[in-house]
C-alpha positions in Angstrom: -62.5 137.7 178.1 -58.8 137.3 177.6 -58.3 137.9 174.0 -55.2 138.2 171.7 -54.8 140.1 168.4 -54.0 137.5 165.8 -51.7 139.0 163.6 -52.7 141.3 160.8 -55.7 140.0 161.3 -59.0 142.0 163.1 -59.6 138.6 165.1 -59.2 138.6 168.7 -59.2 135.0 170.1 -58.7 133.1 173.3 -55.0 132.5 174.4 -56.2 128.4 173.4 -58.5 127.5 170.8 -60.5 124.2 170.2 -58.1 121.9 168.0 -60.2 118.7 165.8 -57.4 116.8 164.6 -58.2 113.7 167.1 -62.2 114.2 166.5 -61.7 112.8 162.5 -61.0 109.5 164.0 -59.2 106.7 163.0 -59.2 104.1 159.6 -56.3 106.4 157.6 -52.4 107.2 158.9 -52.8 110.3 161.0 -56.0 108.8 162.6 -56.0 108.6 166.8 -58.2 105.3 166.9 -61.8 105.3 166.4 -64.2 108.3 167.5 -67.4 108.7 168.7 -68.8 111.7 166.8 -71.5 112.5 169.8 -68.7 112.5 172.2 -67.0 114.7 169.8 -69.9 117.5 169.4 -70.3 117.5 173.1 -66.5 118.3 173.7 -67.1 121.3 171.4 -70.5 122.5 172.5 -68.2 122.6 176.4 -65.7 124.0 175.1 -67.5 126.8 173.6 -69.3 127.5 176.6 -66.4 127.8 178.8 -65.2 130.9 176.3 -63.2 129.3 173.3 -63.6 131.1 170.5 -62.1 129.6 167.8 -61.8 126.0 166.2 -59.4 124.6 164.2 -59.6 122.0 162.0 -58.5 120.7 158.7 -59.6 119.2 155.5 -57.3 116.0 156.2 -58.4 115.0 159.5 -60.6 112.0 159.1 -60.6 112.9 155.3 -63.2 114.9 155.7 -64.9 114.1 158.9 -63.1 116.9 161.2 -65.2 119.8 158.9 -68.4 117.5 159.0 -68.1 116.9 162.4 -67.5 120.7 163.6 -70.5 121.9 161.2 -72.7 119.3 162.9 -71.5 120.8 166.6 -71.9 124.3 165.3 -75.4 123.9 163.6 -77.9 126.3 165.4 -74.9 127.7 168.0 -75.4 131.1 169.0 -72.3 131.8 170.1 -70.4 131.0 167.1 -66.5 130.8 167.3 -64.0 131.9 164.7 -63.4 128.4 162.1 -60.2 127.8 160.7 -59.2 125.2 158.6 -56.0 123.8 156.1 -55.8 122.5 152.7 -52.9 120.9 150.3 -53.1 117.7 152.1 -55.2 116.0 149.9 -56.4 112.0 149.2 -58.2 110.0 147.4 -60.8 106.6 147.1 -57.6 104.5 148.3 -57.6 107.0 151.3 -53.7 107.7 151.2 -52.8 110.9 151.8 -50.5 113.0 149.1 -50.1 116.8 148.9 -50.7 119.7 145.8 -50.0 123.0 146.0 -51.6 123.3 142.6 -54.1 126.3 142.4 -56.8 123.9 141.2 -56.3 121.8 143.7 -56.6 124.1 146.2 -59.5 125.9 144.7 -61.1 122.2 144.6 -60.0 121.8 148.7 -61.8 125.7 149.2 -65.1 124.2 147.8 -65.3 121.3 149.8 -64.5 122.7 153.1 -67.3 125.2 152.4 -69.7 122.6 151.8 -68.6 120.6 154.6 -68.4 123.3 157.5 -71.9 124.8 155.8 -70.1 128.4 155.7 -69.9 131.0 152.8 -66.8 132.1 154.5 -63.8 130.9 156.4 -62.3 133.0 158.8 -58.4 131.9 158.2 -57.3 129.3 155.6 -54.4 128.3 156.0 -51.9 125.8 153.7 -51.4 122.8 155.8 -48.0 121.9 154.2 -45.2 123.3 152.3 -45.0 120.5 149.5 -44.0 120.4 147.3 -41.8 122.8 147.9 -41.6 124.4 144.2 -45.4 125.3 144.6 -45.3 127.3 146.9 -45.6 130.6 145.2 -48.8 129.3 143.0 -50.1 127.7 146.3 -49.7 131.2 147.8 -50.9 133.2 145.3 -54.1 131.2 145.2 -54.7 131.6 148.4 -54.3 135.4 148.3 -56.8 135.2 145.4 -59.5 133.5 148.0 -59.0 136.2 149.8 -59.4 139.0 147.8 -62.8 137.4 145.9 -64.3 137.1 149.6 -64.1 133.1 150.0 -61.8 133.3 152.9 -60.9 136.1 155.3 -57.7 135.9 156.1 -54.7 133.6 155.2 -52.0 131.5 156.8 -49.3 129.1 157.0 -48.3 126.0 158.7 -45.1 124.1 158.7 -43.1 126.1 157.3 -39.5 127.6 157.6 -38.5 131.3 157.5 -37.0 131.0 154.2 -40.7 129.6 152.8 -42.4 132.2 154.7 -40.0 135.1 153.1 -41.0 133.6 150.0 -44.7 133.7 150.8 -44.9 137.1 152.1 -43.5 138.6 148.6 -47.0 137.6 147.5 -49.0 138.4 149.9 -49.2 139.3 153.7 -49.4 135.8 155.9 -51.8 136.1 159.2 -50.6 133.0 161.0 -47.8 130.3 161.2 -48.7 127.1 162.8 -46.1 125.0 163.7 -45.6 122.6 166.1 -44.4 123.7 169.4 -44.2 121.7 172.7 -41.7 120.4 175.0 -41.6 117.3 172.8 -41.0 119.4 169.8 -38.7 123.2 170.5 -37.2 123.4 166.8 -39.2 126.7 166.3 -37.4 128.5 168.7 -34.4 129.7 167.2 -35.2 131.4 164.6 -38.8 130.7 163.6 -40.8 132.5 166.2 -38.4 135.6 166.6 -39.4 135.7 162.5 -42.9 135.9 163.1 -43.1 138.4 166.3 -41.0 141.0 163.8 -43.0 140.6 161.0 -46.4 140.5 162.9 -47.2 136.7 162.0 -49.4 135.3 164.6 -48.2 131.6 165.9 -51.2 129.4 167.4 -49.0 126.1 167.9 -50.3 122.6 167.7 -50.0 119.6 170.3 -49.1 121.9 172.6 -49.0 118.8 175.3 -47.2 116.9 173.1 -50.0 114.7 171.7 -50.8 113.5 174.7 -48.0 112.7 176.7 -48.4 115.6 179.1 -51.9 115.6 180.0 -51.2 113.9 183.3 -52.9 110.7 182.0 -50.7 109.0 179.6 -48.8 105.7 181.0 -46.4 103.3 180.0 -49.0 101.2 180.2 -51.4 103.6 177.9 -49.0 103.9 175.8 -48.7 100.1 174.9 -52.5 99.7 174.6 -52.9 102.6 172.1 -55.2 101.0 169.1 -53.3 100.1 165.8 -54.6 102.5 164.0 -53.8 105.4 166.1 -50.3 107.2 164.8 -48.7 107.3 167.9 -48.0 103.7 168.1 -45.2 104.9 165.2 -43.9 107.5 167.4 -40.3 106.9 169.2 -41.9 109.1 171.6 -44.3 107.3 172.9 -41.9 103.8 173.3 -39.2 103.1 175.7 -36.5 104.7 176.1 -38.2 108.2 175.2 -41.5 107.4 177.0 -39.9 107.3 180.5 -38.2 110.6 179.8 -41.3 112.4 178.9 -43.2 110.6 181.8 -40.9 111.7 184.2 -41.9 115.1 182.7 -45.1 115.1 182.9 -44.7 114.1 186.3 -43.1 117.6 187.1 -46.0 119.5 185.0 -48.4 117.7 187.3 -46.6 118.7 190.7 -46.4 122.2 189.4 -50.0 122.7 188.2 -51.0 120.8 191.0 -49.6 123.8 193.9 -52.5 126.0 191.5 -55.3 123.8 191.3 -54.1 123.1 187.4 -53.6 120.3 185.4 -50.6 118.9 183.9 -51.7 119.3 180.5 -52.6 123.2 181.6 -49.2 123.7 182.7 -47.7 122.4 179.6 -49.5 124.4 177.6 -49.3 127.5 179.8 -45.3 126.9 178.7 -45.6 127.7 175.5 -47.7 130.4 176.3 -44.8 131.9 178.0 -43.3 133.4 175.3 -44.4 136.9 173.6 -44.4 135.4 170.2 -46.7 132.7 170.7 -50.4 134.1 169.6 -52.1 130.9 171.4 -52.3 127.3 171.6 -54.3 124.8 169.8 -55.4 122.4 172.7 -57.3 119.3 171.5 -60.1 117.0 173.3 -62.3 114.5 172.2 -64.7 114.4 174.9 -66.7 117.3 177.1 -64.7 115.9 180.5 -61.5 116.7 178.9 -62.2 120.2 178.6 -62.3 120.2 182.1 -58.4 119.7 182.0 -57.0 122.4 179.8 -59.6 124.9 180.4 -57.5 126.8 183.0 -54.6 127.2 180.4 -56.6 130.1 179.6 -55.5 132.1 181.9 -52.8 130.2 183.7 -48.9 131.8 183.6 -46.0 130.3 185.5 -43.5 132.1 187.3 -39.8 132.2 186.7 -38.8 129.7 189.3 -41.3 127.4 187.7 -40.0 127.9 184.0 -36.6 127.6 185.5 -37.5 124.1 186.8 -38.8 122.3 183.8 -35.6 124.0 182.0 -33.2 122.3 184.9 -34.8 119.0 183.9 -34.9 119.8 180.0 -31.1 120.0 180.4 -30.5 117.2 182.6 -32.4 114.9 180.4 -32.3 116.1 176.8 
């Protein structure tokens, strides 16, 4: 199997890994629309068997549900994948989301992702947010005491900036950043990801096809139907005048992938597998078909000419 260090870590995993933000459902404001949790087990049960091995989730998605929903697909699986999951992002009986970087907080968030995945141990915890921003170094530093009792095995990051990162790593050593990274979303580039490849930080980015919109199945039409309590009605991207853009896009993705039997979701993600510094993708689905259509991301690469053509039409339309 095509494995990747992640990395300071001793975990090799798949160049895309099972992302359960979409599987916590809808009713609060980073919800994609209702769920159906059967559907959900069923997209992880295929992806696992077609060689993922890793899952991320985190304690925010669905408040809760994401970690319930991933123990209930995982109870009884022999071939168990690595389980990572965030915390900070935290909520409560009005279901509004807030953030603490507080170490009793975070020790609070620790124990109930435990109890909700059913583990003793997760295998990388990472903090979801970087607010507020003061907290950092107690966030950090509580974190690295996880670690060292044996709660957690190894530790990252997600959102943050170099300058937060240099400020985490005087504490302790960070395993992972996860930021977003797509063709939507390339603000990493600069100087975030050449920060992690010299100080051995392993990137697995999210919505690699940015959230949709480069899957090959996303319309204008799509778009306007999305339910009301999905968060990508309140993204520019997905309304006119961006949505055309990033249609006509996706339309290219499709005609490439197409010429290797591959989706346009695959291709999109294979681009941000192009680069050296990028560990692997967090691809999600929220049904066992879907799998079908970023499967062959694992092993998918483009060639110069074809980076070269999305570029021509990243510059022509930026």
């Amino acid at each position: 199997m095509n494995t990747r260090q992640l990395g300071n870590s001793d975990m090799q995993i798949t160049p895309i890994g099972y992302g359960a933000w979409a599987i916590g459902g809808g009713n609060w404001e980073g919800g994609w629309g209702a769920q159906d949790d059967a559907d959900s087990v069923a997209s992880i049960h295929a992806a696992l068997d077609q060689g993922i091995n890793w899952i991320d989730t985190a304690a925010v998605y669905g408040l809760g549900h994401s970690e319930e929903v991933v123990a209930k697909a995982l109870k009884g699986r022999a071939n168990r994948p690595y389980v990572f999951t965030k915390c900070s992002l935290i909520w409560g009986e009005e279901r509004k989301v807030g953030s603490s970087l507080s170490a009793a907080s975070l020790r609070r968030e620790l124990e109930d992702s435990l109890r909700r995945l059913q583990v003793e141990v997760i295998d990388l915890y990472q903090i979801h947010a970087p607010h507020p921003d003061p907290d950092i170094e107690e966030g950090w530093a509580e974190l690295a005491k996880m670690q060292q009792e044996g709660k957690v095995r190894w530790i990252g990051v997600s959102n943050f900036s170099v300058a937060q990162m240099e400020r985490a790593a005087k504490i302790a050593p960070i395993t992972s950043l996860q930021p977003p990274y797509s063709l939507l979303d390339r603000g990493v580039e600069a100087e975030i990801l050449p920060y992690c490849e010299a100080n051995q930080i392993g990137v697995i980015n999210y919505s690699p096809m940015g959230a949709g919109l480069f899957t090959g199945a996303m319309t204008a039409e799509r778009a306007a139907a999305l339910p009301a309590d999905d968060w990508r009605t309140r993204n520019p991207n997905f309304q006119p005048p961006l949505l055309a853009r990033h249609l006509a896009l996706a339309d290219i993705l499709k005609d490439i992938g197409a010429a290797h039997g591959r989706t346009a979701g695959e291709t999109a993600i294979a681009w941000t597998l192009r680069l050296s510094a990028v560990t692997a993708a967090i691809v999600g689905v929220r049904n066992a078909q879907q799998v079908g259509g970023i499967i062959g991301a694992m092993d998918f690469r483009l060639s110069a000419d074809e980076i070269e053509r999305i570029e021509a039409f990243c510059r022509a339309n930026p």
